[in-house]
N, C-alpha and C positions, 0 to 999 in steps of 0.2 A: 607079670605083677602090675598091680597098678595103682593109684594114689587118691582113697576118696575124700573131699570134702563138702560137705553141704549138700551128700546125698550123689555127687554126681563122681563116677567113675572117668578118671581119666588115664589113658596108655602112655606110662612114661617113653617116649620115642629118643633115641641120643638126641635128635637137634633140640629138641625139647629140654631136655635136661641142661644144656649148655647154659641155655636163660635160665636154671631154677638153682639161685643162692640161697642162703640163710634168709637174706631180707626178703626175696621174695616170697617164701615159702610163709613165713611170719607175717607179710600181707596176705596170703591167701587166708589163712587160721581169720584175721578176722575178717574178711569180706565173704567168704564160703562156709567158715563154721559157726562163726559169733553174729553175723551178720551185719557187721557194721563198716558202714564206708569209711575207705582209707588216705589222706590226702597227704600229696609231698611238701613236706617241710623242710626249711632251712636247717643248715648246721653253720653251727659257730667255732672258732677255734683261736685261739690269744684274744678272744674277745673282737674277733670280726665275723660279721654276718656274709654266708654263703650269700646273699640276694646282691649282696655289691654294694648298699646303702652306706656311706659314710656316717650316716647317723640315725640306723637303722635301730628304732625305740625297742625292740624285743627281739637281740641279737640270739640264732637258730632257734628261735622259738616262735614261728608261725609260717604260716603256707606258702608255698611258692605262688607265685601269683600268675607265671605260666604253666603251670601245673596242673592238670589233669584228674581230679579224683578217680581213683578206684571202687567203684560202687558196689555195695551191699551185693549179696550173691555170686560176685565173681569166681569164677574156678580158678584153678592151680596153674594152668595156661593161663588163663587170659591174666589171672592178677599179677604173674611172673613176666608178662611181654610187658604189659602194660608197666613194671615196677622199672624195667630196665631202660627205662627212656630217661627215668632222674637217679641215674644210681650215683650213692650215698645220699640218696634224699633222707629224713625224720620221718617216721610213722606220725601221724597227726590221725587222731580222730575228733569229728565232730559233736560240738554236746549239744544237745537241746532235740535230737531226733530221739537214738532208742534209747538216752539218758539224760538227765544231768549229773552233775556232783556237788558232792559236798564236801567242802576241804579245811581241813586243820594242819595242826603241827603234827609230825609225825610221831610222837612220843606218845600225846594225847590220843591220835588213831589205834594205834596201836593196842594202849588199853583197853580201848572201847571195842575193838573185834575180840580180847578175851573175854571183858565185860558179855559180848551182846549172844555168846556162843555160850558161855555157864551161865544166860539166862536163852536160852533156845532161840533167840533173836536172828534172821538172817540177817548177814550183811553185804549180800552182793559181792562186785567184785572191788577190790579196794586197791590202789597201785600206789606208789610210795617214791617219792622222788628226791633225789640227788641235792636240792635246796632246802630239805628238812620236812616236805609235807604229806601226808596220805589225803588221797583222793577217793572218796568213797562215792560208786556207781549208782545211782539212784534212778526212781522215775522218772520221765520227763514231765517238768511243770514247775518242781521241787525250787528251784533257781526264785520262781516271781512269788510263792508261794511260803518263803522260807521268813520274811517277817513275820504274816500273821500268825504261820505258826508256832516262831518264837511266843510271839506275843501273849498267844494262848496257853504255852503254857509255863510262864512267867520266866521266861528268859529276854525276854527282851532287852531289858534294861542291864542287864552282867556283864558288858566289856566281853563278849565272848570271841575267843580268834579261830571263827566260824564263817566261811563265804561261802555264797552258790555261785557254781556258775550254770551259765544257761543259755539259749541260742548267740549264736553270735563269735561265741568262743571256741577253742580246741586244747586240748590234751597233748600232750608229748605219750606216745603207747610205747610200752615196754616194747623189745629190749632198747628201743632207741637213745640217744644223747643226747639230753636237755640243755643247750644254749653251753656247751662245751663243757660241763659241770660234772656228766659222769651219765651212764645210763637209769634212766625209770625203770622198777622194778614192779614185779605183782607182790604182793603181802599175802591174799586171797584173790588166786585166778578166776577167770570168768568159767563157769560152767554153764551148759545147755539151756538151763533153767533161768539161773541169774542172768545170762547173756539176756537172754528174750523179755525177762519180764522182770528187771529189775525190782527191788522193794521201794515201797513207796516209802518217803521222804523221814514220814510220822512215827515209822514204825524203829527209826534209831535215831531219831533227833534227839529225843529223851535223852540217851545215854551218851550221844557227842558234846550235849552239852553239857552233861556231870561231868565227864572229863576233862573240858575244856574249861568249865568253873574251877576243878581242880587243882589244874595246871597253873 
């Protein structure tokens, strides 16, 4: 029997399997199938940070800084050797390569995926966190491009509780634990399609921010 991801066949061997837990199986899914690199992040726990910082400004919420990414295309080996050199690390992924996002509250998200689905609207993948917010997977660019877009088409001015984020930032990736707070969940998982080619920005900004005026 053997375990494919990303197209590549690999022979589960015992020693092999010894290094292949949950987390690392769950980094392979996204370096092998979804294609997106995977880096280790802090955890936090009574409100201190894994990193050791006494006054660490984004307790388990951001990269270890000895850390090692797991890159895009890794297989089931290598993402699973490579996972067990930070075990209990955070899945982090990076935004601003094969996405950015776009983030609200999660009540207002929420709406907006039934909304953008009883009007045939894609809406990518969208993950939903433990602080109240969903996170909707977008193109990359979306993050520097998200004023004018507002602005076009008269949202600008609405008080909206709408951010991008965009190179520079990362993500907490299901199923890991966001800053001690509970794990990040998917709302709408990534599939083959959404993973690769995310919807552009324009095509649910419309309806994030009837929601978010809503709200």
């Amino acid at each position: 029997m053997g375990f494919t991801i990303g197209g590549i066949r690999e022979m589960r061997s015992g020693a092999r399997r010894r290094h292949r837990g949950a987390a690392g199986t769950a980094v392979a899914e996204y370096t092998g199938l979804w294609g997106w690199g995977v880096t280790p992040g802090a955890r936090a726990e009574a409100g201190s940070c894994s990193c050791g910082a006494p006054a660490c400004p984004a307790p388990g919420a951001h990269p270890l800084d000895f850390a090692r990414e797991v890159p895009a295309g890794a297989g089931l080996d290598r993402a699973s050797d490579a996972w067990a050199e930070t075990p209990g690390a955070a899945m982090l992924l990076a935004v601003g390569r094969s996405f950015d996002v776009l983030e609200v509250a999660e009540q207002a998200g929420r709406r907006a995926v039934v909304r953008m689905e009883r009007m045939g609207l894609p809406s990518g993948p969208v993950a939903v966190t433990p602080t109240g917010r969903a996170q909707f997977l977008v193109a990359p660019g979306a993050a520097a491009e998200l004023p004018e877009l507002l602005y076009r088409m008269g949202w600008d001015d609405a008080g909206l509780d709408l951010r991008g984020l965009g190179p520079g930032t990362h993500i907490t990736a299901p199923p890991s634990d966001l800053g001690g707070l509970g794990p990040v969940r998917w709302l709408r998982p990534p599939l083959l399609d959404t993973a690769a080619a995310p919807p552009q920005a324009r095509l649910l900004l419309g309806t994030l921010a009837y929601v978010c005026h809503r709200s």
